[in-house]
C-alpha positions in Angstrom: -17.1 24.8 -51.1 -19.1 25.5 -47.7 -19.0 21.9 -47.3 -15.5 22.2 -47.6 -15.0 25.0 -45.4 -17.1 23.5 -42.5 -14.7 20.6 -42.9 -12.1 22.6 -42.1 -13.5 24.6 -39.2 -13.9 21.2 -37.1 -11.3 20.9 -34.2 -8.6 18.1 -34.7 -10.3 14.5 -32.8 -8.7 14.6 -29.5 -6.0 11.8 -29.1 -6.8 9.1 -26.5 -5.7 8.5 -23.1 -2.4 7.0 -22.6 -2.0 3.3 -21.2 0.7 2.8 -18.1 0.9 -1.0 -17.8 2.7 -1.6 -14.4 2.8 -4.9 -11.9 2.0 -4.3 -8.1 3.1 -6.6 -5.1 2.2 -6.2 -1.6 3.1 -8.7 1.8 1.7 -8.9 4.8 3.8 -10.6 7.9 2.3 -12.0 10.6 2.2 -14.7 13.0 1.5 -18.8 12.9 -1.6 -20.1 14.2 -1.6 -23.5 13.2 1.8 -26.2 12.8 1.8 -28.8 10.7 3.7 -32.5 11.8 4.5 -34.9 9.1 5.5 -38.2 10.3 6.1 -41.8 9.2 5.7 -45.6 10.9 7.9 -48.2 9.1 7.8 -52.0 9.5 9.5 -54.8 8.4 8.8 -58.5 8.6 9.0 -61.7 6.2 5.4 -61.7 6.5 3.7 -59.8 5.2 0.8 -60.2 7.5 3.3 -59.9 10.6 4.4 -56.4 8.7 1.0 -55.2 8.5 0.2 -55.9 12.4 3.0 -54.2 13.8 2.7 -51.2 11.3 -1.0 -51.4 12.3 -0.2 -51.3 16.1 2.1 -48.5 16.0 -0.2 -46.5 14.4 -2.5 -47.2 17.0 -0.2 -46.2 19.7 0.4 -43.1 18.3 -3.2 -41.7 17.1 -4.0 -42.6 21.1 -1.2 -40.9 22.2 -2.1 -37.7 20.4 -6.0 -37.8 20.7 -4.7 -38.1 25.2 -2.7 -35.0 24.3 -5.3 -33.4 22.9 -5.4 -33.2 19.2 -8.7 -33.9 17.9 -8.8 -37.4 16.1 -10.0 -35.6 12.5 -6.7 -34.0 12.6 -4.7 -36.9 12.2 -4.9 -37.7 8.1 -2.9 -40.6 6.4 -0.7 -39.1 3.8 0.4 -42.4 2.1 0.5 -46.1 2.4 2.7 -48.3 0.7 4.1 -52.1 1.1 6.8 -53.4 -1.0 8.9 -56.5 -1.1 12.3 -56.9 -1.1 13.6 -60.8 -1.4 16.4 -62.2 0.0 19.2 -63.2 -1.4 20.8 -66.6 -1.2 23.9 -65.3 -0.1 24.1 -61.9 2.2 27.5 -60.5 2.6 28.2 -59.7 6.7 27.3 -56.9 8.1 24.9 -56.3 5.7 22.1 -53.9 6.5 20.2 -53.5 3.5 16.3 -54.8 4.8 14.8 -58.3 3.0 10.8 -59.3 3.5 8.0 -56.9 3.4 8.2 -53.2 4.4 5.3 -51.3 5.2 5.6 -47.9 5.5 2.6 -45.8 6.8 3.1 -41.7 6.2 0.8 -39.4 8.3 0.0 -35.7 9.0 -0.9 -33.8 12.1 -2.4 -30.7 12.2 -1.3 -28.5 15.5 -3.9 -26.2 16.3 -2.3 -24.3 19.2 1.0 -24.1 18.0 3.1 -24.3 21.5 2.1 -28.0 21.3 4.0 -29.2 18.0 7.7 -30.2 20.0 4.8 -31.8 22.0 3.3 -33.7 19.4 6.8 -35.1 17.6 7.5 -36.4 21.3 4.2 -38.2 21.0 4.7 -39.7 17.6 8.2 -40.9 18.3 7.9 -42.4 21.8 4.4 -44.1 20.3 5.6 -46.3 17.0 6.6 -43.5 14.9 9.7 -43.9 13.2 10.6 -40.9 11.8 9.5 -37.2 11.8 10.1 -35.6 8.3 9.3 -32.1 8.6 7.2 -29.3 10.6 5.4 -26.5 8.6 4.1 -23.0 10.5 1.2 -20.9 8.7 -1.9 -19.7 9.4 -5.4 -21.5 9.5 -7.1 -18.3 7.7 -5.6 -16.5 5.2 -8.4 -14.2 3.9 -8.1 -11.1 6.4 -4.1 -11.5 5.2 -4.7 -11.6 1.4 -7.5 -8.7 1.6 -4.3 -6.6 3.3 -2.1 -7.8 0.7 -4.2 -6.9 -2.6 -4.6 -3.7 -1.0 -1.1 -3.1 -0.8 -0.5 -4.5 -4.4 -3.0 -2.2 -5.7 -1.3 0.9 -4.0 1.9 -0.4 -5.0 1.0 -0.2 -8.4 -0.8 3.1 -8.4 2.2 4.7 -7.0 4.6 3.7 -9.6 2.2 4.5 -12.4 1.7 8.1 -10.9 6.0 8.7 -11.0 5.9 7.2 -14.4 3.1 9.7 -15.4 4.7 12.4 -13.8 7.9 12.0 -15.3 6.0 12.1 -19.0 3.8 15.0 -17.7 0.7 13.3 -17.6 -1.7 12.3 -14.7 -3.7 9.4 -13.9 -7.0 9.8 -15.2 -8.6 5.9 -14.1 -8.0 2.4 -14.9 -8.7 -0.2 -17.8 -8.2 -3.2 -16.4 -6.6 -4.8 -13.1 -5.2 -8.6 -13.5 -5.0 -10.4 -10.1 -1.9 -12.6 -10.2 -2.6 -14.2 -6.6 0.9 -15.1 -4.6 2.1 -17.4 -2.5 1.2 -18.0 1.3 5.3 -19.1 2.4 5.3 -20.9 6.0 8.3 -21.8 7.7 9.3 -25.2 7.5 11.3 -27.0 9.9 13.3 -30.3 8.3 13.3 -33.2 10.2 14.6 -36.7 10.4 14.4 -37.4 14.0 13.9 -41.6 14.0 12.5 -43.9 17.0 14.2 -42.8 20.4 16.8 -45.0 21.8 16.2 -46.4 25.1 17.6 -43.5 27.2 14.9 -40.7 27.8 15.5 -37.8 25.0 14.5 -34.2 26.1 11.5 -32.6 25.1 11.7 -31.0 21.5 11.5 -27.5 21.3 10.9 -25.8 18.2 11.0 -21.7 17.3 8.6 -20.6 14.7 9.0 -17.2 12.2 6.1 -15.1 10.9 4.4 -16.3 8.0 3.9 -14.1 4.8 1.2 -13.7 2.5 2.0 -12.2 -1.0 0.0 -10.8 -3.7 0.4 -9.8 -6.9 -1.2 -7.7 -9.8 -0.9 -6.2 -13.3 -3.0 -2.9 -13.8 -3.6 -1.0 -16.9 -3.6 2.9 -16.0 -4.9 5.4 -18.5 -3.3 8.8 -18.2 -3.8 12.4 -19.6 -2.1 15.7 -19.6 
């Protein structure tokens, strides 16, 4: 019975803390420091080997034109390489402009380090052997210091929602379980493009306007709350 009664006397176990699951999100805005060119050189020949040189040769011109310019020589990366064949038939209707022989098509990247220069640099590519300029991308060289901002700002985010759901239920936020970091995208602007080889009249220089550049995080955080 005094076992019993000692039983009884104990206070009731304390429930445990209550979980608030919520997702955070935070975006920082800032400005491009480095542009991105993507351009291709295209030749065509019934040789092969004659396809090759000239494709060859353009490249040349332009990789010469942009190391005079200024762009060191490292940032000039080959993005693909093909050659493919396409025979010719024995009969072509007229005015036919489909292409027959060997086509070798060389696709390249530029990295612009100070930015002012990319309408610069297409203007080099297309006057040089380039024969088309695909697209231009804005973002930024480092995005650390950005992404530190950002988780901050997730992390905050998250915190203040928890504490209004908390509130509402009359509890408080006593810590935190766990924090899941969802990472986010970095989204430059891009600037489509399908400028070819200039004709033989002189085209003005290209001049192109560039946005902000944002950095996103995201993240999943497990709150506990009490009364």
């Amino acid at each position: 019975m005094a076992f019993l009664f000692l039983l009884g006397a104990l206070p009731a176990l304390a429930a445990g803390p209550t979980e608030i699951t919520v997702g955070g999100s935070g975006t920082v805005t800032l400005p491009p420091d480095l542009a991105t060119v993507d351009a291709t050189v295209e030749t065509n020949a019934e040789n092969i080997n004659d396809a090759i040189s000239e494709n060859n040769a353009r490249y040349g011109r332009v990789v010469s034109a942009l190391v005079h310019a200024g762009i060191a020589r490292t940032d000039v990366t080959l993005s693909n390489y093909n050659v493919n064949y396409n025979p010719k038939p024995k009969f072509v209707r007229p005015n036919d402009e489909q292409r027959y022989g060997y086509t070798v098509n060389r696709a390249f990247s530029v990295k612009v380090r100070r930015i002012a220069m990319a309408g610069q640099v297409i203007d080099a590519c297309t006057s040089n052997g380039a024969t088309a300029v695909n697209d231009v991308g804005f973002t930024i060289a480092d995005s650390t210091p950005a992404r530190d901002r950002a988780i901050s700002l997730a992390v905050a985010n998250a915190r203040e929602v928890a504490q209004k759901i908390a509130g509402a239920a009359g509890l408080h936020i006593a810590g935190i379980k766990s924090v899941e970091y969802g990472g986010g995208p970095i989204v430059p602007q891009t600037v489509m493009m399908a400028r070819a080889m200039p004709m033989a009249a002189p085209t003005p220089p290209t001049e192109l306007d560039q946005s902000n550049v944002s950095v996103t995080v995201n993240v999943n955080v497990v709150f506990l709350a009490a009364p």
